[in-house]
C-alpha positions in Angstrom: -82.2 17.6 -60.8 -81.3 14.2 -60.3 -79.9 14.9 -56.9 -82.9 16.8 -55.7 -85.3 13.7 -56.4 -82.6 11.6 -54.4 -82.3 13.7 -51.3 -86.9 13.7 -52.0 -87.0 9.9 -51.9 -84.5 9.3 -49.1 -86.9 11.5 -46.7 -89.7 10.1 -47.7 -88.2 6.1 -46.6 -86.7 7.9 -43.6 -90.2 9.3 -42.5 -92.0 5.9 -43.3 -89.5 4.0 -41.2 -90.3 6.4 -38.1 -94.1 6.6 -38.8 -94.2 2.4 -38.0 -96.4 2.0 -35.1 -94.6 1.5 -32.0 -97.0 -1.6 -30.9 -95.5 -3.4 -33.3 -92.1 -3.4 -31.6 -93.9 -4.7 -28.5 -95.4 -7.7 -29.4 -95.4 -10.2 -26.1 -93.8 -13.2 -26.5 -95.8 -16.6 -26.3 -96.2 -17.6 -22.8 -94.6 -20.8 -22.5 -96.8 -24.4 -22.1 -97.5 -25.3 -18.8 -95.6 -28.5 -17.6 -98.7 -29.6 -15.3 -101.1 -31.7 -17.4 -104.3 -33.3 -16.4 -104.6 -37.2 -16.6 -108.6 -37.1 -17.5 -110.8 -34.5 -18.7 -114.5 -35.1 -19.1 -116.7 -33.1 -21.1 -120.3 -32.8 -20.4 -121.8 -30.6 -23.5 -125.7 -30.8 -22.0 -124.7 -29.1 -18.4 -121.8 -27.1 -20.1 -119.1 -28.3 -18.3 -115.4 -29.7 -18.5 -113.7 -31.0 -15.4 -110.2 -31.1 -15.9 -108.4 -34.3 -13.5 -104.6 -33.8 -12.1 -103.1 -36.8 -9.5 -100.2 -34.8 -7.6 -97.9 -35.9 -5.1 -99.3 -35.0 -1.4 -97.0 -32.0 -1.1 -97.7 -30.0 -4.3 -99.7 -26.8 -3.9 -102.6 -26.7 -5.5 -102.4 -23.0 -6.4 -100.2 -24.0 -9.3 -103.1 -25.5 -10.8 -104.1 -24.4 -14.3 -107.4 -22.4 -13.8 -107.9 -19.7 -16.5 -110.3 -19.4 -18.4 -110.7 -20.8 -22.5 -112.8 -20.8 -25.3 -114.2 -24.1 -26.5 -116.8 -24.2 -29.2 -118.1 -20.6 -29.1 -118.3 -21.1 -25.0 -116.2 -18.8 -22.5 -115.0 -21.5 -19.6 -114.4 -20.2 -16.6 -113.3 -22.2 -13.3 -116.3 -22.5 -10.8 -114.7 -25.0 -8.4 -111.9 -27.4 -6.9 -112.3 -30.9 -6.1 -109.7 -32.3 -3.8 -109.7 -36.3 -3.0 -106.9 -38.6 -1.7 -106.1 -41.5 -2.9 -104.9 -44.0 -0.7 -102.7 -46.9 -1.8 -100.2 -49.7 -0.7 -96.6 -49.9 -1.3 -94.7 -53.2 -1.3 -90.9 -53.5 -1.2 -88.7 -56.8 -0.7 -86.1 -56.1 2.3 -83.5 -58.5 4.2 -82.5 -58.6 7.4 -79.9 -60.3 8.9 -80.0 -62.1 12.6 -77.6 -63.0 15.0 -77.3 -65.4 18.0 -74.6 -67.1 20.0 -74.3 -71.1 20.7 -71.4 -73.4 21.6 -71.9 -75.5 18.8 -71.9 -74.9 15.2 -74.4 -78.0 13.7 -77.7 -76.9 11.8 -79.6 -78.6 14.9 -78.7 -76.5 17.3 -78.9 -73.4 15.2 -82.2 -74.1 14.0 -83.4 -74.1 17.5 -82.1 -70.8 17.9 -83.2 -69.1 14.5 -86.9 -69.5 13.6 -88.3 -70.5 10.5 -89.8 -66.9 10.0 -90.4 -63.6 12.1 -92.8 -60.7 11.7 -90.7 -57.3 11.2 -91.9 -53.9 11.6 -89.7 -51.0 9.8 -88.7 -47.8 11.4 -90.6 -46.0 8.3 -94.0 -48.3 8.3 -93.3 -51.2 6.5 -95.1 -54.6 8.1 -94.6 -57.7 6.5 -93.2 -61.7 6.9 -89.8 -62.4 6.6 -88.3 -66.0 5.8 -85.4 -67.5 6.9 -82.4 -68.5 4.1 -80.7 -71.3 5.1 -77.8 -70.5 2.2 -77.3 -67.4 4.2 -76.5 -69.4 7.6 -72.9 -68.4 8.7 -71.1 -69.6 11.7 -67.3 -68.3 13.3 -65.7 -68.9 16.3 -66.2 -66.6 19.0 -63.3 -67.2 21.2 -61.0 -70.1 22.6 -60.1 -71.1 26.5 -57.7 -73.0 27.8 -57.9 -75.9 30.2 -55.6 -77.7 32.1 -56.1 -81.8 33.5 -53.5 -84.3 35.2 -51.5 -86.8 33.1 -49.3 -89.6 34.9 -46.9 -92.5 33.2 -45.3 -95.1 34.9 -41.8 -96.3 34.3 -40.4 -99.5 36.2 -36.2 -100.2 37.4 -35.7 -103.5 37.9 -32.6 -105.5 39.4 -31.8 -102.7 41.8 -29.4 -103.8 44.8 -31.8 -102.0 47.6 -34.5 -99.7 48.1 -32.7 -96.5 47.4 -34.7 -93.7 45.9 -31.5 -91.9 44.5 -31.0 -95.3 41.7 -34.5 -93.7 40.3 -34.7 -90.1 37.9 -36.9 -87.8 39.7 -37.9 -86.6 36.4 -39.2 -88.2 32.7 -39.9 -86.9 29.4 -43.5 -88.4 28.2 -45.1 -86.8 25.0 -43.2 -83.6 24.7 -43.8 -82.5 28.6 -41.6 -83.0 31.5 -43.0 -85.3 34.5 -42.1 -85.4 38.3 -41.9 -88.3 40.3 -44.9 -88.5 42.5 -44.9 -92.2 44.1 -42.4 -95.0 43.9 -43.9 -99.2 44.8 -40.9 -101.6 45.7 -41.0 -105.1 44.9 -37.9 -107.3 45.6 -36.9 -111.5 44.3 -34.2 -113.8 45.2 -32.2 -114.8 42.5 -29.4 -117.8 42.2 -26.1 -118.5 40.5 -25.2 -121.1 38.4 -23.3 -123.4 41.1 -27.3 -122.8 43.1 -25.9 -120.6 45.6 -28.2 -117.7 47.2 -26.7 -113.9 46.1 -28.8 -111.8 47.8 -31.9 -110.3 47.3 -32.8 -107.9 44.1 -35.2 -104.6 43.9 -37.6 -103.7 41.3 -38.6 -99.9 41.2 -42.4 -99.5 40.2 -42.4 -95.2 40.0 -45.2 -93.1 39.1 -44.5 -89.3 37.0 -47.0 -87.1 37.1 -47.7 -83.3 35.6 -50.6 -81.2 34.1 -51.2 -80.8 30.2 -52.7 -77.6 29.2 -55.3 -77.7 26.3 -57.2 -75.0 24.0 -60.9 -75.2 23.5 -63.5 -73.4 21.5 -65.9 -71.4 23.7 -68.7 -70.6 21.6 -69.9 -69.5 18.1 -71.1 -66.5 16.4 -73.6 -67.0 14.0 -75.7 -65.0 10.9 -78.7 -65.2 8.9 -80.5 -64.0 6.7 -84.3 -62.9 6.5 -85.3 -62.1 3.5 -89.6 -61.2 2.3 -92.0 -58.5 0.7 -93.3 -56.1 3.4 -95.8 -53.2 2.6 -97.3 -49.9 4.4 -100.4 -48.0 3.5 -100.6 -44.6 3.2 -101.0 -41.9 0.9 -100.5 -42.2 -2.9 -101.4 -38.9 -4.4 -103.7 -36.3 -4.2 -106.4 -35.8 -7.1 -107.8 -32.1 -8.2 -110.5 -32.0 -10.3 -111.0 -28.3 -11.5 -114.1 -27.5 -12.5 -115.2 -25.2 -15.4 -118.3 -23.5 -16.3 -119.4 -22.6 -20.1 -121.7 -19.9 -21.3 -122.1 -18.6 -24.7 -119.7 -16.8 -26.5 -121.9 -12.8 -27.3 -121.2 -12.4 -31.1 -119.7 -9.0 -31.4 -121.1 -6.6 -34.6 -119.3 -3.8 -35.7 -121.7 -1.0 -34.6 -121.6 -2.3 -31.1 -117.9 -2.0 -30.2 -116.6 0.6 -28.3 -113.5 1.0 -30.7 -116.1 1.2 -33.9 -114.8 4.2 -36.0 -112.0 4.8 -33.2 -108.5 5.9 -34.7 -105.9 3.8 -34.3 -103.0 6.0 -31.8 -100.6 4.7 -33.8 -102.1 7.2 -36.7 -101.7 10.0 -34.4 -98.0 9.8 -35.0 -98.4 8.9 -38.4 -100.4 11.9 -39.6 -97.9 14.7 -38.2 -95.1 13.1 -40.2 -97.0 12.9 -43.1 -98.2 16.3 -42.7 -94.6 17.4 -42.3 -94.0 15.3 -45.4 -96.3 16.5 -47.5 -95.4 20.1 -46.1 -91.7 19.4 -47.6 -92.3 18.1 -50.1 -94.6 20.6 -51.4 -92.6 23.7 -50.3 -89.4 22.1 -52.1 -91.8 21.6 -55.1 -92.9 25.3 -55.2 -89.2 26.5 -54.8 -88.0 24.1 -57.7 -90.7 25.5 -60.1 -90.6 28.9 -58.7 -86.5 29.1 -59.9 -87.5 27.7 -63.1 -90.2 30.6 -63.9 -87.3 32.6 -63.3 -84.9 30.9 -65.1 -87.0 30.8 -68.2 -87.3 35.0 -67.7 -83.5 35.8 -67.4 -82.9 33.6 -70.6 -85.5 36.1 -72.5 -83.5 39.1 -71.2 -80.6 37.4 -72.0 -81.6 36.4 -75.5 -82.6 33.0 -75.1 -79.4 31.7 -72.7 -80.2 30.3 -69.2 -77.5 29.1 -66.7 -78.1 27.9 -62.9 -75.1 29.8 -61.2 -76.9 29.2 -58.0 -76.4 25.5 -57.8 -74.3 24.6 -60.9 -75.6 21.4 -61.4 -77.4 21.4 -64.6 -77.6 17.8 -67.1 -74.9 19.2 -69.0 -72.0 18.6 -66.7 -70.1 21.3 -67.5 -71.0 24.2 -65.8 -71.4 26.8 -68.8 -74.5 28.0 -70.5 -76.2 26.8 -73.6 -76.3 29.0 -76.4 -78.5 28.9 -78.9 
């Protein structure tokens, strides 16, 4: 007996399980939050209406705006229309820019008159603006050497020479680390006596002019840098502002008697009422069968004088298979 009630019970969860509607195993997840949030919204209660206000960059589409339609205070909102305005606004940055010019000398003078005190600039993406001249940021470098070349001469003088001969005289001299040629030669002579005042002859003094070329480096010019350095601005478009208008009317209470669904059945219960019927069906046939063999059980015990055994299942309380006597 104990068995029969487990196998009843275990159908009957089974069947409950399977009768669950199957809406509930659909249930649609929450949509999520949309990310796009207004920066006003103004509520006017006496026209029923709430304009909702976005600023977007200029290259947003404004079909991503939020426009369904809510409940607010027993009133259905819908959207009735789309503002669109754009906002124009400046923007300033601070730039540098540097300058260069050439000169052949290097002293704040002459650079000054080559690098102004300020200069208007114009950007390749709009900005306009002043910029000032840093004179910290002044830098100056050589931009290349020449060389040039001039005459030098030194004189040298041989004295007490016996005659005019030019080969008594070097043809060359060493002055300053370069090597000179003779180039002219001016004779002077004197007499000149002995002790006892007797004439010798006369004496030659060599008066000879070297000459060559010395070769010197110079600086040819300068490269110099600077620094400009200011706030510049443009004006253009700053964003783009949506105002998205919505509409109220009132909210129609809905009574019982005038919904379409009043007294409808659920669908889920036409699932739910076959497996019950089957239940029920089931439960009652295995009902009638259990006290149907018990009728008859209690009759074979009278013909047997009072002993009743179920051979058909063997699974009486007693456990042991055998019959009760009396």
């Amino acid at each position: 007996m104990r068995k029969k009630l487990a196998f009843i019970s275990t159908t009957l969860l089974v069947l409950s399980i399977l009768a669950v509607p199957a809406s509930a195993a659909n249930t649609p997840a929450l949509s999520e939050p949309d990310a796009m949030l207004p920066v006003d919204i103004v509520v006017d209660t006496q026209a029923n209406e709430i304009r909702k206000v976005y600023d977007l960059p200029p290259n947003t589409d404004p079909s991503t705006l939020p426009m369904e339609a809510f409940e607010r205070d027993e009133m259905l909102y819908e959207c009735t229309d789309i503002l669109r305005e754009v906002i124009i606004g400046n923007e300033t940055q601070v730039i540098t820019q540097s300058e260069t010019v050439e000169s052949e000398k290097k002293d704040l003078e002459t650079l000054l008159e080559l690098l102004p005190q300020e200069k208007e600039v114009t950007t390749e993406d709009g900005y306009t603006g002043t910029l000032m001249l840093d004179l910290d940021s002044i830098k100056s470098e050589v931009s290349g050497y020449g060389t040039s070349s001039k005459a030098v001469t030194a004189t040298r003088s041989y004295p007490n020479l016996s005659d005019a001969d030019t080969n008594h005289i070097p043809k060359t001299v060493e002055d300053g680390g370069r090597t000179l040629t003779l180039q002219d030669v001016q004779w002077q002579t004197d007499n000149t006596y002995n002790a006892d005042d007797y004439e010798i002859g006369d004496r030659y003094t060599a008066i000879c002019t070297y000459g060559g070329t010395k070769s010197t480096s110079y600086v040819k010019g300068y490269t110099t840098t600077a620094d400009y350095t200011g706030e510049v601005f443009r004006t253009g478009v700053s964003v783009i502002r949506y105002t998205v208008i919505f509409s109220g009317t009132p909210v129609e209470p809905v009574e019982p008697e005038q919904t379409s669904d009043a007294g409808a059945v659920p669908v889920w219960l036409f699932t739910v009422f076959p497996a019950l019927a089957a239940l029920g069906a089931g439960v009652g046939g295995t009902y009638y069968l259990m006290r149907r063999k018990e009728r008859k059980g209690y009759e074979e015990m009278e013909n047997h004088g009072g002993c009743y055994t179920d051979n058909a299942h063997g699974d009486d309380d007693t456990g042991s298979g055998g019959g009760v006597s009396n």
